[in-house]
DRENDO-1510 file (C-alpha; in Angstrom, 1 decimal, always signed):
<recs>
REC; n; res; u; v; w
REC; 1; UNK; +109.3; +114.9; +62.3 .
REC; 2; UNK; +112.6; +115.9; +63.7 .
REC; 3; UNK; +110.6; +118.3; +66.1 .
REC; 4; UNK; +108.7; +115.6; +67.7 .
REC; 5; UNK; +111.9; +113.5; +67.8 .
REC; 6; UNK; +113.4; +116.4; +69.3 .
REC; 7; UNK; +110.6; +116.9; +71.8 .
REC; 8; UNK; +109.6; +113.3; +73.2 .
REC; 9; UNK; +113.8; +112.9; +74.1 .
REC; 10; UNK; +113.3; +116.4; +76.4 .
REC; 11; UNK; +109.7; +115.0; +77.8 .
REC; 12; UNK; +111.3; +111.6; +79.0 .
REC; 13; UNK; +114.5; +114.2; +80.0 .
REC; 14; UNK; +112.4; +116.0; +82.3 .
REC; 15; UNK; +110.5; +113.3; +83.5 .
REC; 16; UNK; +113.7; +111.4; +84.3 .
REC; 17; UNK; +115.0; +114.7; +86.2 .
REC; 18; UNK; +112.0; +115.1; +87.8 .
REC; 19; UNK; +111.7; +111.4; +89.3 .
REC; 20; UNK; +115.6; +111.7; +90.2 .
REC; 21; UNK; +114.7; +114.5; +92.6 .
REC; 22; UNK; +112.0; +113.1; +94.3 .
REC; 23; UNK; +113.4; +109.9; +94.9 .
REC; 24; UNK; +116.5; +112.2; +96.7 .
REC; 25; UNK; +114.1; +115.1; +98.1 .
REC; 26; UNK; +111.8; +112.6; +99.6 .
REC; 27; UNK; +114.3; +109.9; +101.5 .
REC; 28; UNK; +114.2; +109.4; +104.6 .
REC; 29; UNK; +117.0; +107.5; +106.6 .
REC; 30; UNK; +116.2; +106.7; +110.1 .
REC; 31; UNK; +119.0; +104.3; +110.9 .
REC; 32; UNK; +118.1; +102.8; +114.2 .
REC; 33; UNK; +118.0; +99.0; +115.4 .
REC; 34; UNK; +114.1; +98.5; +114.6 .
REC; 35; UNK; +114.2; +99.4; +111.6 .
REC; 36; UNK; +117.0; +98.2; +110.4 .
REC; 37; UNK; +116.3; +94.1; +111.5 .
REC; 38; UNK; +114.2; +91.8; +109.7 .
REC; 39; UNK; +111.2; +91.6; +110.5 .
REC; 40; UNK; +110.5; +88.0; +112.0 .
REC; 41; UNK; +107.1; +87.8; +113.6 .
REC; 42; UNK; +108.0; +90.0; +116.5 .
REC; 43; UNK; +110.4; +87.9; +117.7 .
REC; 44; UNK; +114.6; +88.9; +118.2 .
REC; 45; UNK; +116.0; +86.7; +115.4 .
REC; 46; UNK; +119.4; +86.2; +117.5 .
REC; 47; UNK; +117.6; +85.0; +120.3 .
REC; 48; UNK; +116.6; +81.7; +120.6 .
REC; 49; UNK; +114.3; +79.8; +117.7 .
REC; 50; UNK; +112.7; +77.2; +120.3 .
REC; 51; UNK; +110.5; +80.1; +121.9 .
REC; 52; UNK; +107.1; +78.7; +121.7 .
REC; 53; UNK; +104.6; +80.5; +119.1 .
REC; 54; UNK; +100.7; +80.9; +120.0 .
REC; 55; UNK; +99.0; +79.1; +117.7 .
REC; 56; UNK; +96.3; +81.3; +117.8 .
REC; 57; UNK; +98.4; +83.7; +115.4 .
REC; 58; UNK; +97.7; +81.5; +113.1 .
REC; 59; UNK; +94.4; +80.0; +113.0 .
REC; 60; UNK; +93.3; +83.8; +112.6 .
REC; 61; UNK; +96.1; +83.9; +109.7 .
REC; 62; UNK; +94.5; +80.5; +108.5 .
REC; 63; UNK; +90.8; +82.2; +109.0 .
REC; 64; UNK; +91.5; +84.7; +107.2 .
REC; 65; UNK; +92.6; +83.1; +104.5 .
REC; 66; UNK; +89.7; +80.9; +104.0 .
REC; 67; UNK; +87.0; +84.1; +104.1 .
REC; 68; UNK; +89.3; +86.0; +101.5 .
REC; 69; UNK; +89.6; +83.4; +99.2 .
REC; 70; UNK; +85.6; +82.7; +99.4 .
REC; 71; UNK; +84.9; +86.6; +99.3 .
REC; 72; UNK; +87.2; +86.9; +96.1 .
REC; 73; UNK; +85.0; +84.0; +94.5 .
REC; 74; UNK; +81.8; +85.9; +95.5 .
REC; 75; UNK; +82.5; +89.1; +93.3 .
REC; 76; UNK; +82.6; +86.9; +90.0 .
REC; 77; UNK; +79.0; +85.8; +90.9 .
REC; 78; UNK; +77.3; +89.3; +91.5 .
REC; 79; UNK; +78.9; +90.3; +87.7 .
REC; 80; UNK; +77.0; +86.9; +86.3 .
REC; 81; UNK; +73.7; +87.4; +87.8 .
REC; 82; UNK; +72.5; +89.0; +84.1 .
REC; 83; UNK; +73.9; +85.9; +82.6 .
REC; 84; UNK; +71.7; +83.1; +84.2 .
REC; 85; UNK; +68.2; +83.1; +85.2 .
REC; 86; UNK; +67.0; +84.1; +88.7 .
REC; 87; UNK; +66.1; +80.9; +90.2 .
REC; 88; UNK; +69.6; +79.2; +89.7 .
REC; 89; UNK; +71.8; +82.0; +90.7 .
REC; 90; UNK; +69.8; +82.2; +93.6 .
REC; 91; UNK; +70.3; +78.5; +94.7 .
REC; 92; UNK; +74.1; +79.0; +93.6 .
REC; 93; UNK; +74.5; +82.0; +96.1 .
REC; 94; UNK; +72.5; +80.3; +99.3 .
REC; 95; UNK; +74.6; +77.0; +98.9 .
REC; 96; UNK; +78.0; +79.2; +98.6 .
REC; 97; UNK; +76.5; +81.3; +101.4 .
REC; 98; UNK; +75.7; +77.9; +103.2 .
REC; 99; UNK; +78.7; +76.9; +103.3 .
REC; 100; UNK; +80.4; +80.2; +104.7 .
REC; 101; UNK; +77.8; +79.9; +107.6 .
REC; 102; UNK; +78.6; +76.1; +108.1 .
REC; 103; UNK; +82.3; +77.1; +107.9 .
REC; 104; UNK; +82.3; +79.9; +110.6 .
REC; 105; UNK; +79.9; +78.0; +112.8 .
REC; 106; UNK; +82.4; +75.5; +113.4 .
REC; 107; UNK; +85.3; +77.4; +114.1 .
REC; 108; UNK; +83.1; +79.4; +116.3 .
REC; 109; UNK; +82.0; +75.8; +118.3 .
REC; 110; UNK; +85.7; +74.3; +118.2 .
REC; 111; UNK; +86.8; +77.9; +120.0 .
REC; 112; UNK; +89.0; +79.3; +117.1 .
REC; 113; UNK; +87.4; +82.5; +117.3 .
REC; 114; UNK; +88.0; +82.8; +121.1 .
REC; 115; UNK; +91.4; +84.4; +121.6 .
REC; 116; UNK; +91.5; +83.6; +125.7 .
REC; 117; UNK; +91.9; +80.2; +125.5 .
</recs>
């Protein structure tokens, strides 16, 4: 018992030892102005904050978004196809489909998608 006391404290030891040294082989200190300042959607944070900000940053933030969230609620209905019969999982996933196609059609006819404007 005393051995495998003995071993698990020079395990955790070594592992400690071993984590030390990367963390000081492996650093990296490049100390120059870029890097340094926040980062402050690529704009100089002691300039002016009045400078005016293209909108079209974010309605592709805000697009993106939208098809992330609606692709993260498609993955829970591929794993319950099993669970439900064929007909009604396939009217589920047209109408959620639907409604992606609905979505992107009218961003794509108000211009959102067009980054020229």
């Amino acid at each position: 018992m005393m051995l495998l006391f003995i071993i698990s404290i020079m395990i955790i030891l070594i592992s400690n030892i071993l984590m030390f040294l990367t963390i000081i082989l492996s650093k990296k200190s490049f100390m120059d102005r870029e890097k340094n300042s926040p980062f402050e959607c690529g704009f100089d944070p002691k300039s002016s904050a009045r400078i005016p900000f293209s909108l079209h940053f974010f309605l592709i933030t805000v697009i993106f978004l939208i098809f992330d969230v609606e692709i993260a609620l498609i993955f829970p209905l591929i794993n319950s196809f099993h669970l439900t019969n064929y007909l009604t999982m396939m009217k589920i996933s047209f109408f959620f489909l639907l409604m992606l196609l609905i979505g992107l059609y009218h961003e794509w006819n108000q211009n959102m998608l067009n980054w020229t404007n």
